[in-house]
Structures are given as structure tokens and as C-alpha cells.
Phi, psi and omega in degrees: 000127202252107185265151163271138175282119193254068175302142175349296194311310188289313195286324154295316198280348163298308146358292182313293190298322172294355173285286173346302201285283168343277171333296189283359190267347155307276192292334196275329174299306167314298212278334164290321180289201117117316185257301188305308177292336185271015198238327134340290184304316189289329196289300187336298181297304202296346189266326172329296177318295176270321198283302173316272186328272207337293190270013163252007174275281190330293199269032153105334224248168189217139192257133149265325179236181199219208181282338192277046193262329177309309173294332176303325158331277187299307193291325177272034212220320190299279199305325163292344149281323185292329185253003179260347183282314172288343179306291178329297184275000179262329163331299243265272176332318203284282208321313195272355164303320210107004173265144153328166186260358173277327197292300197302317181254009158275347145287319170320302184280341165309310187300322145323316166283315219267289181318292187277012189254336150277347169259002128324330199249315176296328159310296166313307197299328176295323165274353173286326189282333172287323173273339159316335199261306189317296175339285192273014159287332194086051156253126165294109189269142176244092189303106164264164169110322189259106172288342183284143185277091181271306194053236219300309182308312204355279170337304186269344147303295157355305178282302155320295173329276204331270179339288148359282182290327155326296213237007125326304206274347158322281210298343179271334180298283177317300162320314206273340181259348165257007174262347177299302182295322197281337205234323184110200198245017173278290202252017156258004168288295172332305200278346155298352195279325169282358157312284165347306180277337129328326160279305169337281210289322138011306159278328146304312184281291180293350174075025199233177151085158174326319196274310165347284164312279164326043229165315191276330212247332188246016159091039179251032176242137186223164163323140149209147183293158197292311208281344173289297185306326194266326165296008169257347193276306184295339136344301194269333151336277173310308130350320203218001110337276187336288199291351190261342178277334165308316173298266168008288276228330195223029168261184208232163164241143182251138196278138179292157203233000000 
């Protein structure tokens, strides 16, 4: 019997592939949950989106802004139940298949990055259709909700935020459910507040969302140019990259009781 030699080379480049293979089965699992439910979410607003005008056209009123002011909201709040509910079911099998904590979260920000940049490109299109809609009512349409200064930009600064802000809270999201697995639920709780501050600045940075407003009432938000605001969100982008490889990096699976 004749044994085989097995080179480095052959042993990385198999490595290689079983990570990839990991990675897309990561991202492609998260990231189909995450979009098939989020294209559910996008149609809801787009029938909102068109319908509320109709029908405050129909009963005499006249509107300045419209729902998707609604979405601006909804959506990074949408995608952080959605990446922490696909994280969950997905840990448990990849750890124990044999993948890694590297393989999980380099699928994990894929999937993230990939969510916010489509529901970002769905966010513009939903605002060219509301004011396209406002337009041919003969009503003056207002983008509320966005503190950035774009001007001329406007749209694809939105979409950018929009995008940005997603998938922070994806990624913030995905951390709260491996520090939960790692801590129980006293000092996995505790350990949400950076997460937390990580949605603050986020919202700080894009001029969008619940913390925006809170933030906004209580006069610590001023003006800021689009290209100042969206380079910090990406900052806090990377910040919560970082932190979600970190849960990762040390979580425990703890046995059931």
C-alpha cells in the first residue's frame, strides 16, 4: 500500500475551499431570509406608499409627506429582528457541521452588507414613487425624517443612510444573539448597551430613525453635510463589524437545561 503525500499547498488550498463553501452557506442562508421577508416589507409600503394619498385625495386633504417616512423607521428595526432570528438558527448546525467562527461572520457581514444595499436601492425607488405620485396629484412633496444636508443629492444620500443604517443594526442585531448565547440573559443584557450605542451613532450620523429624533428633541443634533454624516456612519459601520466579530470570536454554546 502506497501512502499519499499530502503538500501544504494542497492542504491550504482545500482549507480555502471548505471556508468559501462555509461563507456562502452563511451568507446565502441569512441573507435569503433577511431579503425574501424584506421584499414582503418593501411591497407592504409601496401598496401604503400609493394608497394613503389616494385616499386622503379621494376625501378632500391634501398631504405634505407621505409614508415612507414610515419606512425610514421600520426598516433598520425590520432587518435587526431578521439577522438576529436567522443568526439563531443558523449557529448551532454551521458550528457543529464543523464551521468556524471566522466562516460565520464573514458570512454573517456579507449578508449584511448585501441587505443593506438592497433595501437601500428599495428605499430610493419607493421615494422617486411617492413624489412621482405627490407630482401628478399637483401637491408639493417633502422628504421628512432625513436632517442631511444633500441638497441636489438628495436621493442617493437616503439610499446610502438607508443602506448604511440597515445593516449596522443587521450586524448589531446578529451580536445581541451571540452575546445572549455567550452570557445568559443578566450579563447578556448588560452587554447590549454597546450595541445600543452603536444604533445611537448611526442615527446620528444619517440624521434618520428613532434615536435621530430623540437626539433631535433634545437639541444635541445640528445640520451636517451628507459626505461628513455618511462617512461616520461608515466608521460606526466598521465599529459594529468589529463588534459583532467579537461576540463571535468568544461565544460559548451553552447546553440546554
Amino acid at each position: 500500500m502506497t501512502a499519499t503525500t499530502v503538500t501544504r499547498a494542497e492542504r491550504d488550498t482545500f482549507a480555502a475551499r471548505v471556508h468559501a463553501r462555509a461563507v456562502r452557506r452563511v451568507a446565502r442562508y441569512v441573507g435569503s431570509v433577511t431579503l425574501v421577508i424584506g421584499a414582503v416589507f418593501w411591497g407592504i409600503f409601496l401598496v401604503v406608499t400609493v394608497a394613503v394619498p389616494l385616499i386622503v385625495r379621494q376625501a378632500g386633504g391634501v398631504m405634505g409627506g407621505g409614508a415612507m417616512t414610515g419606512a425610514e423607521y421600520a426598516a433598520p428595526w425590520f432587518a435587526l429582528s431578521l439577522g438576529t432570528i436567522a443568526l439563531a438558527t443558523v449557529v448551532v448546525p454551521h458550528l457543529a457541521a464543523g464551521g468556524t467562527r471566522r466562516s460565520m461572520f464573514v458570512g454573517a457581514l456579507v449578508a449584511a452588507l448585501v441587505a443593506g444595499v438592497a433595501y437601500g436601492v428599495a428605499a430610493m425607488l419607493l421615494l422617486l414613487v411617492e413624489r412621482s405620485l405627490f407630482g401628478a396629484l399637483g401637491w408639493e412633496w417633502e422628504q421628512l425624517g432625513s436632517g442631511l444636508d444633500a441638497g441636489d443629492a438628495w436621493l442617493v444620500v437616503s439610499g446610502a443612510g438607508t443602506a448604511i443604517g440597515v445593516a449596522v443594526y443587521m450586524l448589531v442585531g446578529m451580536a445581541a444573539q451571540a452575546t445572549y448565547r455567550t452570557n445568559g440573559v443578566w450579563r447578556g443584557t448588560a452587554l447590549l448597551l454597546p450595541g445600543l450605542a452603536l444604533l445611537v451613532l448611526v442615527d446620528h450620523a444619517t440624521r434618520s430613525g428613532a434615536f435621530a429624533d430623540a437626539l433631535g428633541g433634545l437639541g444635541l443634533v445640528g445640520d451636517q453635510p451628507a459626505g461628513a454624516g455618511l462617512l461616520l456612519a461608515l466608521v460606526v459601520l466598521a465599529l459594529a463589524a468589529a463588534w459583532l466579530w467579537w461576540q463571535l470570536r468568544v461565544l460559548r454554546l451553552r447546553p440546554t437545561r
